[in-house]
C-alpha positions as CSV (number, residue, x, y, z in Angstrom):
1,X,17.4,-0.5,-18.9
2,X,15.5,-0.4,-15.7
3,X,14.3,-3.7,-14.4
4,X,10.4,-3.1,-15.6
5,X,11.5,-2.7,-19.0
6,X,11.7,-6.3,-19.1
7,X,8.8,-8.3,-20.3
8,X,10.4,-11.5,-18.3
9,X,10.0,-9.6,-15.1
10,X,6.7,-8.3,-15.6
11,X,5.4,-11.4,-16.1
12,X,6.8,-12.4,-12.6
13,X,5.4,-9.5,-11.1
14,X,2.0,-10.1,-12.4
15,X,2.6,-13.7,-11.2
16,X,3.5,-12.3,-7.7
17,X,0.6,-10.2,-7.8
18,X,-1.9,-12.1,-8.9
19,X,-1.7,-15.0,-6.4
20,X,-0.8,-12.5,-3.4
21,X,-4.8,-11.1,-4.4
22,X,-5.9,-14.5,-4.6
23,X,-4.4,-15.5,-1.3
24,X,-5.7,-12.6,0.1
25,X,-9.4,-13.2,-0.8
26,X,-9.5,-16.9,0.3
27,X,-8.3,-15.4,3.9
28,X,-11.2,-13.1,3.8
29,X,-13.7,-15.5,2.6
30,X,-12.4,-18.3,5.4
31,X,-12.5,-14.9,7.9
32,X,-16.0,-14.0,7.1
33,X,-17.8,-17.9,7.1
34,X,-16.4,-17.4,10.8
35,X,-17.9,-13.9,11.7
36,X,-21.2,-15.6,10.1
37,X,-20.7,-18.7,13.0
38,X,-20.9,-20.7,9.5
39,X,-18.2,-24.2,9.2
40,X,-15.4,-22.6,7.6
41,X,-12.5,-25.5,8.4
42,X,-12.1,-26.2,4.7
43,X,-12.2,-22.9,3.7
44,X,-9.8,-22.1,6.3
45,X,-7.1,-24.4,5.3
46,X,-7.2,-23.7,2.0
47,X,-6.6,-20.3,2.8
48,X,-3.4,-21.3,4.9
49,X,-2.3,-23.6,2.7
50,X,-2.4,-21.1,-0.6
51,X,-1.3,-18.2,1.5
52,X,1.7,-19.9,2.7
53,X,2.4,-21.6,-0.9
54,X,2.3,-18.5,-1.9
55,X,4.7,-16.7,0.1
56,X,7.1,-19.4,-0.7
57,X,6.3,-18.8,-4.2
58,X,6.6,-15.2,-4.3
59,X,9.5,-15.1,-2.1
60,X,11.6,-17.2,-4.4
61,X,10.5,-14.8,-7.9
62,X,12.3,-12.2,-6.1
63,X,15.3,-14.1,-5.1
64,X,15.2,-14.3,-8.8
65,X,14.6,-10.8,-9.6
66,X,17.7,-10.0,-7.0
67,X,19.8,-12.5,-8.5
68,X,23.3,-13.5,-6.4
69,X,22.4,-10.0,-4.0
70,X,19.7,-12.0,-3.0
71,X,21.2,-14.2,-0.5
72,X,22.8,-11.4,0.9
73,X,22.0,-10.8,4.4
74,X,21.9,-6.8,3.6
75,X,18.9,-7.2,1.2
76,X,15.3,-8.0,3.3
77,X,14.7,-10.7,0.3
78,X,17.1,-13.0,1.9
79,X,14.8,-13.2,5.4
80,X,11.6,-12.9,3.6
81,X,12.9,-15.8,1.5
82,X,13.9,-17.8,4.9
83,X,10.4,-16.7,6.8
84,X,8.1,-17.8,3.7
85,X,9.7,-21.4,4.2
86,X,8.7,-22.1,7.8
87,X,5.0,-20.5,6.9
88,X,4.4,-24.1,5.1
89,X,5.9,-25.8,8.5
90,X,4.2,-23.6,11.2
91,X,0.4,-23.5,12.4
92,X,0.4,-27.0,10.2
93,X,2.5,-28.4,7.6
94,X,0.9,-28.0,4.0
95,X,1.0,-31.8,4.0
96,X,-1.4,-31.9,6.7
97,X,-3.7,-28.2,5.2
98,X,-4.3,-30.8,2.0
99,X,-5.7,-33.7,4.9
100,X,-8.0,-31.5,6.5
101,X,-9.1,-30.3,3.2
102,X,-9.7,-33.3,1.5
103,X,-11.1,-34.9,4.6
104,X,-13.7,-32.2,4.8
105,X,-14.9,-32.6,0.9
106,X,-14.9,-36.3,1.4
107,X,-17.3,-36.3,3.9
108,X,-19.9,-34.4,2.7
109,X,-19.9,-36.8,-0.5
């Protein structure tokens, strides 16, 4: 059977595809607040910090779809799987995404 026949790996797909869209639209709502000269700090962090989540997420359901090949330096999964890690480490750990968040919600209670 071909790999889309089964229901377990549709449902990853839909998982990877859904939060890639959702990722992408918190980047473009953070990216227009800035156009508009509006704050946008929270909004931009949150957008880092689900984007980069997300690659890491995503990343790893297709080491899973790939199986052993995965870690195989012949198939791209294997960098895109080593990249999505250092997006949570670079430009601001997620650790420190979740501090400016919070610390901007916080202060406008």
């Amino acid at each position: 059977k071909p790999l889309n026949a089964f229901q377990g790996l549709q449902w990853y797909i839909s998982d990877m595809a859904t939060r890639t869209e959702a990722a992408k639209w918190m980047t473009y709502r953070a990216a227009s607040l800035k156009i508009a000269g509006e704050p946008h700090t929270k909004e931009a962090a949150m957008a880092k910090l689900n984007a980069s989540e997300t690659a890491r997420f995503v990343t790893n359901l297709a080491l899973q779809i790939h199986g052993g090949y995965g870690y195989m330096k012949d198939y791209v999964v294997e960098r895109l799987y080593r990249d999505a890690r250092i997006l949570t480490l670079y430009e601001g750990t997620s650790e420190v995404q979740k501090i400016v968040i919070s610390g901007n919600i916080l202060r406008r209670k």
